[in-house]
N, C-alpha and C positions, 0 to 999 in steps of 0.2 A: 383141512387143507394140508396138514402134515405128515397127513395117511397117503395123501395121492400123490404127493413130493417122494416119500421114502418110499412108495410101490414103484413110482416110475421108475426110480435112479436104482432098482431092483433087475429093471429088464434091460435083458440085451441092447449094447449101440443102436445096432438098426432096428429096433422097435422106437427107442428112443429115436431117432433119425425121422423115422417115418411119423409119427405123433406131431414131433416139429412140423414138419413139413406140411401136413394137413391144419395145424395152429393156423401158421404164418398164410396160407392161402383163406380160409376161412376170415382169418382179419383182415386180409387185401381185402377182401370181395365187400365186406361188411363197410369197408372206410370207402373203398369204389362206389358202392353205394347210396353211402351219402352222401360222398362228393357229386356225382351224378344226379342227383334228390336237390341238394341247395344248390346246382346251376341251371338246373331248370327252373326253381323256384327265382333264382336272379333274375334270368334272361325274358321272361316272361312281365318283368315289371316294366313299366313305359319309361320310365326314367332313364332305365338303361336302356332301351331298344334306343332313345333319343342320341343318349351317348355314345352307343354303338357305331350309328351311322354317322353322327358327326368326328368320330375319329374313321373313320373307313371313308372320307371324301378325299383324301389326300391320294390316298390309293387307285380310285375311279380315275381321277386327273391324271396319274399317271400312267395307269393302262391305257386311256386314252392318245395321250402322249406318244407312248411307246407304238401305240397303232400304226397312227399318221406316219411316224419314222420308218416303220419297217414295208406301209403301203408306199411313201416316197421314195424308198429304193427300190423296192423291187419296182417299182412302175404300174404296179397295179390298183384299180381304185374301187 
């Protein structure tokens, strides 16, 4: 590990730069990933779909809501 520390910090800024750079995307992608891997694997379980929907009925009632008010002004049904 002390060969490729003291190679790097050998090479030029922008070699350095560029190395970062493809690091730090290559670990987004890998952590996207698996953050995308364990919400699929959540969302898929019934427990949650249960929960899901019973916190999203608040929201139904209120598009609902918001419906009726905007068909009672303007006049149309």
């Amino acid at each position: 590990m002390g060969k490729i520390i003291n190679h790097l910090r050998k090479q030029p800024e922008q070699v350095r730069r560029h190395i970062l750079h493809a690091t730090t995307v290559i670990f987004a992608v890998i952590l996207i990933s698996l953050w995308v891997f364990s919400l699929g694997v959540n969302l898929t379980n019934p427990d949650t779909q249960a929960k899901i929907n019973n916190d999203l009925k608040p929201f139904s009632t209120l598009k609902a809501n918001l419906i009726d008010g905007y068909n009672s002004i303007s006049g149309s049904n």
